[in-house]
C-alpha positions in Angstrom: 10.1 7.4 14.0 13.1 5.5 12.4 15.4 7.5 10.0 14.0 8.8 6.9 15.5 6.5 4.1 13.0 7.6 1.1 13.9 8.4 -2.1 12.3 11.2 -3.2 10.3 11.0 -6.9 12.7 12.6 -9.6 11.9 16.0 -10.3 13.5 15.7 -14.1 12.2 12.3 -15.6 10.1 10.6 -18.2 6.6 9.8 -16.9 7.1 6.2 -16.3 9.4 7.1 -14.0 8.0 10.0 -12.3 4.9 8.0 -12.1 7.0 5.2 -10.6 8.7 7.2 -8.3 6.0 9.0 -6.6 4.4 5.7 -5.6 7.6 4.3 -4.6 8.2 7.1 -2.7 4.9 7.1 -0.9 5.4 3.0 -0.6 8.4 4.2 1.5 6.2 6.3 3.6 4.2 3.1 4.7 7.5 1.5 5.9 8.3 5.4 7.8 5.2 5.4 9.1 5.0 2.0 10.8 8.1 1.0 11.7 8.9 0.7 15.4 5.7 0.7 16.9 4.6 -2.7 18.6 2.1 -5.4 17.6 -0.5 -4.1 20.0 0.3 -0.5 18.7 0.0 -0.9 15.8 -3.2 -2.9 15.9 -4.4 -0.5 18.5 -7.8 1.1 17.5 -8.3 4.9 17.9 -11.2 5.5 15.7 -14.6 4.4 15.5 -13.9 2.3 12.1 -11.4 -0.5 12.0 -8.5 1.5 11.1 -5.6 0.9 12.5 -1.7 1.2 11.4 -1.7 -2.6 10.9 -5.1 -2.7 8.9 -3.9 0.2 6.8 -0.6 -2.0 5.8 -2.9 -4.9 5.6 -5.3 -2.9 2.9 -2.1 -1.8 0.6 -0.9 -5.2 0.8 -4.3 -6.4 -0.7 -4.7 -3.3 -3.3 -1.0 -4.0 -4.4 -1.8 -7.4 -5.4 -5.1 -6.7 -6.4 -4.2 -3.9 -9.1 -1.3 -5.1 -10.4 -1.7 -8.8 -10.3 -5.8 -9.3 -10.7 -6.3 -6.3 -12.4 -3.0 -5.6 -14.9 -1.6 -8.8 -15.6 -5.1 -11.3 -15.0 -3.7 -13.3 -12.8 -6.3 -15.6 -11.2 -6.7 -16.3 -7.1 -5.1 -13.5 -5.9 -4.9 -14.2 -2.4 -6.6 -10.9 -0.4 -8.3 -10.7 2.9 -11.7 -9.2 2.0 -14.5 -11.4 0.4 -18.4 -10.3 0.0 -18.4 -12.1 3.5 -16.0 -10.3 4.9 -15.8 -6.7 3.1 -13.6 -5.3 5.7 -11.3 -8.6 6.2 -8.0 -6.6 5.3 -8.3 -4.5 8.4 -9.2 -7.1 10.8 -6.1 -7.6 13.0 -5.3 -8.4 16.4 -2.7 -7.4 19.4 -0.5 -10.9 17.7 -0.6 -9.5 14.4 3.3 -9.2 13.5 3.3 -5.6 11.9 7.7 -6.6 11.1 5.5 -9.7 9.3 2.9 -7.5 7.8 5.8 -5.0 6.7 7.6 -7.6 5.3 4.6 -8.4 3.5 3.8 -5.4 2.3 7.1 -5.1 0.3 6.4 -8.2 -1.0 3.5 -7.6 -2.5 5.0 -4.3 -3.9 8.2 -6.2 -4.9 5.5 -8.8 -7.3 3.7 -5.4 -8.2 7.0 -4.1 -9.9 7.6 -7.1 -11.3 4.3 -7.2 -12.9 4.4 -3.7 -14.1 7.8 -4.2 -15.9 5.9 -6.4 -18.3 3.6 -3.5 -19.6 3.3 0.2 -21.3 1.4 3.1 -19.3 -0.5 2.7 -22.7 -1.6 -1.2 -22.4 -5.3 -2.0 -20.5 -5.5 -4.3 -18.0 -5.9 -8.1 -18.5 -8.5 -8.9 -15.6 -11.4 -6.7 -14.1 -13.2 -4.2 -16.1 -10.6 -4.4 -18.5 -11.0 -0.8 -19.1 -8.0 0.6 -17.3 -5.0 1.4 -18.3 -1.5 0.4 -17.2 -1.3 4.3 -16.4 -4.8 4.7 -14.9 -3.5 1.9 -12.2 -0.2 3.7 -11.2 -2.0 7.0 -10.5 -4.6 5.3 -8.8 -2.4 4.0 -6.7 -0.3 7.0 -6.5 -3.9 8.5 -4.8 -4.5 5.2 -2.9 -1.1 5.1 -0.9 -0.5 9.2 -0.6 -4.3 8.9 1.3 -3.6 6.4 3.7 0.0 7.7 4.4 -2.2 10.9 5.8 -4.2 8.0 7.5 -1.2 6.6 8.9 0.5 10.7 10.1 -2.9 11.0 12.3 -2.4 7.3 14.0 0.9 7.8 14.0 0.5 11.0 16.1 -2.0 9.8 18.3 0.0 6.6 18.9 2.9 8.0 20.2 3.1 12.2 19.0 5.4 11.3 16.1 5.1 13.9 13.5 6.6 15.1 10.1 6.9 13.9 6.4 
């Protein structure tokens, strides 16, 4: 794997920014994970599911936008790759699938998703959805969403090519 370039969460912040660092930080780990492999690595399929390393960056492309610009700031048609026709459609890929372009698209999504989130308190719900959630419920959500599919991503990574570690 490339070089580690992460920043690790603070260990002596506020919780915005602990909060904000951990997911960051585990954001990061996508990139780690990922990077160098080919296109037909990456959408190579070692399991019985769909999951691949290019599905998985796929899927947190479509959460990011989902929670932070559906669900937080009620923005209407999101773009994502899953329907009720389609329920799996964000880890569909193929061999031609750019994983550089689904990267790159990746921190896009989690560039708008900081954007978004500098507009609101931990303490203020969430414009679309359930409306239920809060600003805070969303980042440790996602804290849980992107820490479980790095673990996803260490196991494909190790299978793909025996890369191991953080």
């Amino acid at each position: 794997m490339e070089n580690d370039t992460r920043v690790e969460p603070p260990e002596a912040a506020g919780e915005r920014e602990t909060l904000i660092g951990f997911l960051d930080y585990f954001r990061a780990t996508v990139h780690l994970k990922a990077a160098g492999l080919s296109d037909a690595d990456g959408a190579k399929q070692l399991l019985p599911s769909l999951t691949t390393v290019s599905g998985l960056v796929q899927h947190l492309t479509d959460v990011e936008r989902l929670w932070f610009q559906d669900r937080i700031d009620g923005q209407q048609g999101v773009p994502l790759r899953w329907s009720a026709e389609d329920p799996d459609g964000e880890f569909r890929v193929s061999e031609s699938d750019s994983l550089v372009r689904l990267l790159a698209d990746y921190e896009a999504a989690c560039g708008q998703s900081r954007e978004v989130l500098a507009r609101y308190g931990l303490e203020d719900r969430c414009r679309g959805g359930s409306k239920g959630q809060s600003v805070r419920w969303v980042l440790v959500h996602m804290i849980e969403e992107t820490s479980r599919h790095c673990g996803h991503l260490d196991i494909l990574r190790e299978l793909l090519d025996g890369s191991t570690g953080d």
